[in-house]
LUMPAVEX-77944 format. One line per field, with one value per residue (C-alpha): residue number from 1; x, y, z. Coordinates in Angstrom, 1 decimal. Example, Ala and Ser with C-alpha at 12.3 -4.5 7.8 and 13.67 -1.06 7.14 Angstrom:
<nodes>
resi	[1, 2]
px	[12.3, 13.7]
py	[-4.5, -1.1]
pz	[7.8, 7.1]
</nodes>
This chain:
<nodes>
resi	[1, 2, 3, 4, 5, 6, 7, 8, 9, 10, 11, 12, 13, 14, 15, 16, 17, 18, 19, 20, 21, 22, 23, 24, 25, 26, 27, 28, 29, 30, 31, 32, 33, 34, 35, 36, 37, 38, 39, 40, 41, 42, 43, 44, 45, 46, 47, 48, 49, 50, 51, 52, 53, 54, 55, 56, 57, 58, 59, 60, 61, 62, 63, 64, 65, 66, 67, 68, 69, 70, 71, 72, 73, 74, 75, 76, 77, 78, 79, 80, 81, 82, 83, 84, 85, 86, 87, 88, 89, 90, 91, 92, 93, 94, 95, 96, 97, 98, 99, 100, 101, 102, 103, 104, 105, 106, 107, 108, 109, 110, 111, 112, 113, 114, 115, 116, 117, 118, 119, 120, 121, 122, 123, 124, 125, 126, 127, 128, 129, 130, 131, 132, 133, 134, 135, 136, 137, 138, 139, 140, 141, 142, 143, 144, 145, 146, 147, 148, 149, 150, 151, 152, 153, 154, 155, 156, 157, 158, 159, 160, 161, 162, 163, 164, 165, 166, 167, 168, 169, 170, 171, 172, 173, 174, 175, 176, 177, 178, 179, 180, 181, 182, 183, 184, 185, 186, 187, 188, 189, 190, 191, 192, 193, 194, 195, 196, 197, 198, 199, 200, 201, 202, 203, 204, 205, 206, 207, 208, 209, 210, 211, 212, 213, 214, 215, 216, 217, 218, 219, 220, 221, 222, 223, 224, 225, 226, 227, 228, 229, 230, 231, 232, 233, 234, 235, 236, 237, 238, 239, 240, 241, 242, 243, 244, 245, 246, 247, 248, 249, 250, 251, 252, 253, 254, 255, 256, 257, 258, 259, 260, 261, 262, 263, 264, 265, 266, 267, 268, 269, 270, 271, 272, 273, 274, 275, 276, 277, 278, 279, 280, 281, 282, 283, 284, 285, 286, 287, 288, 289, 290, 291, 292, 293, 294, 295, 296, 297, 298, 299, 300, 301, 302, 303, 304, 305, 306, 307, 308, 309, 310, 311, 312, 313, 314, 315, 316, 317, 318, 319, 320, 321, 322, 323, 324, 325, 326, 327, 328, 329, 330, 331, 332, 333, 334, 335, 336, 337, 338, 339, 340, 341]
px	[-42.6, -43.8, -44.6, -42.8, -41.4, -38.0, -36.1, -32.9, -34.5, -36.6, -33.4, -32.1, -34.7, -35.4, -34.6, -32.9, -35.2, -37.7, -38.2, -39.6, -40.7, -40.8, -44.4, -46.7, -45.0, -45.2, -41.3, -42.0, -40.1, -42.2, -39.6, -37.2, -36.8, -34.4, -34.0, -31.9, -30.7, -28.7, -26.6, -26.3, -29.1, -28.9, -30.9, -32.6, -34.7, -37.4, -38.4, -39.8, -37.7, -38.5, -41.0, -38.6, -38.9, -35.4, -33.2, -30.9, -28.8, -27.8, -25.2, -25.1, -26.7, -24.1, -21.8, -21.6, -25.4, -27.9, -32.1, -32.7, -29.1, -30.2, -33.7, -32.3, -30.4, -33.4, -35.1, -32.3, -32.0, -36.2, -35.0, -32.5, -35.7, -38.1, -35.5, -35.5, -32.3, -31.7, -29.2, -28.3, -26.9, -25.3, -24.0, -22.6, -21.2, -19.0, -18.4, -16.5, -14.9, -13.7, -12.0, -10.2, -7.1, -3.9, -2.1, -4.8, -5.0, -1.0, -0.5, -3.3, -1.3, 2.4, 1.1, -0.1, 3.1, 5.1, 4.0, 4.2, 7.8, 11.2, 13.0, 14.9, 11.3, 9.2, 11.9, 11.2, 7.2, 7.2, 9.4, 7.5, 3.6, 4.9, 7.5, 7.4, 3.5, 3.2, 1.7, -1.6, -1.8, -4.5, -6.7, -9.4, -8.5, -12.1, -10.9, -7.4, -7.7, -5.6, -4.8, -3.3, -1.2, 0.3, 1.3, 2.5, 4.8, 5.6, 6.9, 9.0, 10.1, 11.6, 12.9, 14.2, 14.4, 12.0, 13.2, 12.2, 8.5, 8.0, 8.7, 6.6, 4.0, 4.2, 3.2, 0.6, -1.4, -0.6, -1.9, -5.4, -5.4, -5.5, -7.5, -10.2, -10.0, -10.5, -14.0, -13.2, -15.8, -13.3, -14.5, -11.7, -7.6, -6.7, -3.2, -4.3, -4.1, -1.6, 1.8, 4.4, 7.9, 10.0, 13.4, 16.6, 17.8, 19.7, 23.1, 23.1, 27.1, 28.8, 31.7, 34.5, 37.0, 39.4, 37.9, 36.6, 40.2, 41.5, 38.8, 39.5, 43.1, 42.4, 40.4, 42.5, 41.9, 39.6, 35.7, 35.0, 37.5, 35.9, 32.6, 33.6, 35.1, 32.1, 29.4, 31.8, 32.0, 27.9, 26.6, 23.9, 23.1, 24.0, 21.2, 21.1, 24.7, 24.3, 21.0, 22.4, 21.9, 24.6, 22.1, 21.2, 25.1, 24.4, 24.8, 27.4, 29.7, 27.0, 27.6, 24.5, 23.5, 19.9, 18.5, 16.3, 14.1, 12.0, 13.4, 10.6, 12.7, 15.2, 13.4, 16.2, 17.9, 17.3, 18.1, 20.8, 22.5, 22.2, 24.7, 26.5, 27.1, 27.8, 30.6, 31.6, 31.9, 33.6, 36.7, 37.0, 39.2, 38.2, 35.3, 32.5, 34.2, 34.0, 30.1, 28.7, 31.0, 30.2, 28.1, 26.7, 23.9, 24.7, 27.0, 27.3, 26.3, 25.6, 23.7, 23.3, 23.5, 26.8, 27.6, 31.4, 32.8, 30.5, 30.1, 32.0, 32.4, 33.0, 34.8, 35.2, 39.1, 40.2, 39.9, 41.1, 42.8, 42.1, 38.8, 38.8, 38.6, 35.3, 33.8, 34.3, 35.5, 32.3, 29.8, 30.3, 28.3, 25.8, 27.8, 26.5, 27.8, 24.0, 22.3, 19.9, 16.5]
py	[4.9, 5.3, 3.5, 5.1, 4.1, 4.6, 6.8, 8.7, 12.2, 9.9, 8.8, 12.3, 13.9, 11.1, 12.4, 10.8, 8.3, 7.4, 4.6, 4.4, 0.7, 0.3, 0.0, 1.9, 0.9, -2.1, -2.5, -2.9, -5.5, -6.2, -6.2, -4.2, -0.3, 2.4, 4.2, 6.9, 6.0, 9.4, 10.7, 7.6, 6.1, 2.6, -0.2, -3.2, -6.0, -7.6, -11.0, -14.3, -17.6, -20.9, -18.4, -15.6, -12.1, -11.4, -7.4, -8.1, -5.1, -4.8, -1.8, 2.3, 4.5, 5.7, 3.6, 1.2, 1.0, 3.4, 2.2, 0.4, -1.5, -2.3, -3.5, -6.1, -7.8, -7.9, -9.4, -12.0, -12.7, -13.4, -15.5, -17.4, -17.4, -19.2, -22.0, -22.4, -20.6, -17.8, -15.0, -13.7, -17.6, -17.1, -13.3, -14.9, -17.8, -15.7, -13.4, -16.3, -17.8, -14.4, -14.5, -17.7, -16.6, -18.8, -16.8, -17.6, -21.3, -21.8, -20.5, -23.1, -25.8, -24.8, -25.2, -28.8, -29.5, -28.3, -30.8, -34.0, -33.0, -32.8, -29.5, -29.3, -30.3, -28.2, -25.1, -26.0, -26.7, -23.1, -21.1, -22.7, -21.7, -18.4, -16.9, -18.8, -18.6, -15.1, -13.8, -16.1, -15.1, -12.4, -14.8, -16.6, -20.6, -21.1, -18.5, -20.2, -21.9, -24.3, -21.5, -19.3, -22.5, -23.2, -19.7, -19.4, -22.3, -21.6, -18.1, -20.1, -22.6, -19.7, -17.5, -20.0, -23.4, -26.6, -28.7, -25.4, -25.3, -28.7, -29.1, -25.8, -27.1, -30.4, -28.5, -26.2, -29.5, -31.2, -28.1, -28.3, -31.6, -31.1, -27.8, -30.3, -32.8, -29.9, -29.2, -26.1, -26.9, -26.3, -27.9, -29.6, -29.1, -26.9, -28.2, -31.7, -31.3, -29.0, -29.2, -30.7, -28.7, -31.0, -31.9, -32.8, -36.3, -37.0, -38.3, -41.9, -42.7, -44.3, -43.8, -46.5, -48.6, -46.1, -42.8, -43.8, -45.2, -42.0, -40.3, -42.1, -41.1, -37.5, -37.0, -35.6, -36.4, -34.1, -34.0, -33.3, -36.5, -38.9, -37.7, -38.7, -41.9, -43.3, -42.3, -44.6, -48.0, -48.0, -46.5, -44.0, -40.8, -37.9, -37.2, -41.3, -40.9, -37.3, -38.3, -41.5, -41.9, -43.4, -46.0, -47.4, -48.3, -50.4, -53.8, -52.9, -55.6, -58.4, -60.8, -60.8, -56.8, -55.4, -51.9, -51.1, -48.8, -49.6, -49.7, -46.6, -44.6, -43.4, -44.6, -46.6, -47.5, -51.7, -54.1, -54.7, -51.7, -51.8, -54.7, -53.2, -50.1, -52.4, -54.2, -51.0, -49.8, -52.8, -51.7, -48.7, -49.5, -49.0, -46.6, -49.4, -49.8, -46.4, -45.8, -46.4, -44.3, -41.3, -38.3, -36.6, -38.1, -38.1, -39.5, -35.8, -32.2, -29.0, -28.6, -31.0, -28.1, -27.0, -30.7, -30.4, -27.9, -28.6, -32.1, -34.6, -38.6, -38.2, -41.0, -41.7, -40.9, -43.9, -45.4, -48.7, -47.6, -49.2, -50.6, -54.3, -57.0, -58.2, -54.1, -54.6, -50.6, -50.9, -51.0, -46.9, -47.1, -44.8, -41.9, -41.0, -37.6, -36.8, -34.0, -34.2, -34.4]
pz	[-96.7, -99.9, -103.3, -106.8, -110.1, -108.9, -110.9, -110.6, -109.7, -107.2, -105.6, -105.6, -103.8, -101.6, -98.0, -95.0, -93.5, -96.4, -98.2, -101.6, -103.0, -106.8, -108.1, -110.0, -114.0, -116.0, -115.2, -111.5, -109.3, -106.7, -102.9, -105.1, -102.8, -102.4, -99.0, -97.1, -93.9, -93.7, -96.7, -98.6, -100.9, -100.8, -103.2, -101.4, -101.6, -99.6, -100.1, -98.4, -98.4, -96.0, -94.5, -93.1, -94.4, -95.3, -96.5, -98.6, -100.0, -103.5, -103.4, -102.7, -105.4, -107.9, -109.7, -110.9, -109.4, -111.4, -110.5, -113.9, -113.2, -109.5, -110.7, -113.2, -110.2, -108.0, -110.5, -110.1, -106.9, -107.1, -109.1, -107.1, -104.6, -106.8, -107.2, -103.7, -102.8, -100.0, -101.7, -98.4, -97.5, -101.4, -100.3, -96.8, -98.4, -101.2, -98.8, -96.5, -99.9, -101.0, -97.2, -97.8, -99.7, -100.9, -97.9, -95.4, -96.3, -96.6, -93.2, -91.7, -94.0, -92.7, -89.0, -89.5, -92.0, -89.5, -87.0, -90.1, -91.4, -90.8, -90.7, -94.0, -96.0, -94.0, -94.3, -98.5, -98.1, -96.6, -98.7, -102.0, -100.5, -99.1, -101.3, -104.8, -104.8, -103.7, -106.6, -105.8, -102.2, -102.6, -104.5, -102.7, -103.3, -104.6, -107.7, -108.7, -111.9, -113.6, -115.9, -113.1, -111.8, -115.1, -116.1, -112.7, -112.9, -116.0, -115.1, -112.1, -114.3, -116.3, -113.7, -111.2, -113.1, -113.8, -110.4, -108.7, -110.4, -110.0, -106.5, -105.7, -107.8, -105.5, -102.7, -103.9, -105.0, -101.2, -100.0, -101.6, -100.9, -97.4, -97.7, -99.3, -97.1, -94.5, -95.6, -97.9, -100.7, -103.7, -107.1, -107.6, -107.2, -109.6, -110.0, -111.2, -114.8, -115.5, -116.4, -114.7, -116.1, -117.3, -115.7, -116.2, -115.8, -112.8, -113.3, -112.0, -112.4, -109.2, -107.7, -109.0, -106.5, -107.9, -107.0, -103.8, -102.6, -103.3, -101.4, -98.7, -98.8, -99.2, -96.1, -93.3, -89.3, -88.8, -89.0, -92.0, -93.1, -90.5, -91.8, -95.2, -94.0, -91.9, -94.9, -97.1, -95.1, -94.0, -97.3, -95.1, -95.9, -93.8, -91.9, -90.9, -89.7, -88.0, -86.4, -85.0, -80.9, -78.8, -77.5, -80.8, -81.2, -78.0, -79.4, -82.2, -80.5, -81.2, -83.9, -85.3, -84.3, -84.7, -84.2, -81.8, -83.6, -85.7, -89.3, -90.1, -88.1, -90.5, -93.5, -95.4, -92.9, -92.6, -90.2, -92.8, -93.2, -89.1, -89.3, -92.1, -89.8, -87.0, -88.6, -89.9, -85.9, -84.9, -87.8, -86.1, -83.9, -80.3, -80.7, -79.8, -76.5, -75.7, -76.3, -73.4, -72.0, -74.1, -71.8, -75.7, -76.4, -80.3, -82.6, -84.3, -82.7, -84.7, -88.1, -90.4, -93.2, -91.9, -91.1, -93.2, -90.3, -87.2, -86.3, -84.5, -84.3, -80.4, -79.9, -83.6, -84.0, -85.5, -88.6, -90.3, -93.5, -95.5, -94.9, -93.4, -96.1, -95.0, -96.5, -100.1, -101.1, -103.3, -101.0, -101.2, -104.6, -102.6, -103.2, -106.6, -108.5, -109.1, -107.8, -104.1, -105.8]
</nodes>
């Protein structure tokens, strides 16, 4: 171990084992060193912190490290030490940031989304964070600016549409969200702020009397027409219907009918529009007789994205045509010509 100005033909004709700490000029940085372990020079520092003695390595002689270049950062980090702070902690800690990438964090997101949502929005959540967002996945989270969330939606909005950007952008700002409420020390989400691509309006015209009379003439007996039919006189979206048990249809006969779930179940679906389906069972001629009777335990099997050629009504195989007076033909005002949004 020896003491030197450290210079480049110092380094170069240090040999494997030795040590040489920088002293002996006016530019000397006391702790700064260079030393060969076996081929490779390599520029450290020695310091005291909280009382330890720590090593702390500032990079391999060569480039972009050159003696006077590794000497200005250990005068930094001495630096960092008179203010009170450790920069092997500092070193550790952007080294574990650095680790934490979009991809890493989406994937620990889509395991506890998976477990919150339903299918169909968790099928979405994970194609926006893992294929629209792609681009980002290399980047650490505690790197992504607002600047690279806007110019990456607005590259999205361009190439795939505005309802696409906004929705992805929607989940890129729950995911932080959750990634901060995780503990991950992030500033701040970097997708409040930006943005958010403008959409089209949704179309809000309703089906009239007219058209929905001859909608209900069109359909055929099969499925895909009693589907139609028995979205018309209860006024519930699909999913409601296809995800209906044949226990909940227990007390359809009831005059005064009520569900027994919990009207959070199927999120619109009231204690009203229970006894709007109800009624609507009881006009179907003799299928409320034949529920209890039923061995599948749903009103519909198969998928409800293929729901026009796979499900079935069961015992659902007659209709009243046309609907009973009682189910004005406008209560069908559900079935909007605007788009899913």
């Amino acid at each position: 171990m020896a003491s030197a100005n450290i210079t480049i033909r110092a380094v170069e004709a240090l040999a494997a084992g030795a040590t040489i700490w920088d002293t002996g000029h006016r530019e000397a940085v006391r702790g700064f060193g260079v030393r060969r372990q076996r081929d490779q020079a390599t520029y450290v520092l020695k310091y005291r912190v909280f009382g330890r003695q720590r090593f702390l390595t500032i990079g391999p002689h060569g480039s972009p490290w050159t003696p006077n270049k590794a000497r200005r950062e250990a005068k930094r980090l001495l630096g960092l030490v008179a203010d009170g702070k450790d920069p092997a902690d500092a070193k550790a800690l952007a080294a574990l940031q650095a680790a934490d990438t979009l991809r890493k964090i989406a994937d620990e997101y889509l395991k506890h989304a998976k477990a919150k949502q339903r299918p169909r929005p968790y099928s979405e959540t994970e194609r926006y964070l893992l294929v629209v967002w792609k681009p980002l996945h290399p980047v650490s989270v505690f790197k992504i600016t607002r600047r690279h969330v806007a110019a990456r939606v607005a590259d999205i909005a361009k190439d795939q549409g505005a309802v696409t950007a906004a929705r992805a952008r929607t989940a890129l700002s729950t995911m932080f969200n959750w990634a901060i409420r995780e503990g991950l020390d992030i500033p701040a989400n970097p997708v409040l702020g930006s943005n958010r691509p403008v959409q089209p309006k949704s179309r809000d015209r309703v089906l009239t009397d007219a058209e929905i009379g001859a909608i209900w003439r069109a359909c055929t007996d099969d499925d895909y027409g009693r589907i139609v039919r028995i979205l018309i006189v209860t006024a519930q979206r699909r999913d409601e219907i296809g995800g209906m048990l044949w226990p909940e249809l227990a007390n359809i006969s009831s005059p005064s009918p009520q569900p027994p779930w919990p009207c959070s179940r199927l999120g619109a679906m009231t204690a009203i529009s229970y006894s709007a389906t109800a009624r609507a069972g009881r006009a179907i001629g003799s299928a409320g007789s034949r529920v209890g009777r039923s061995r599948r335990p749903h009103l519909m099997r198969g998928s409800p994205r293929r729901w026009a050629s796979r499900w079935h009504l069961g015992p659902f195989t007659t209709f009243a045509v046309p609907p009973p007076p009682q189910w004005p033909i406008g209560l069908a005002c559900c079935l909007t010509l605007s788009k899913r949004s």
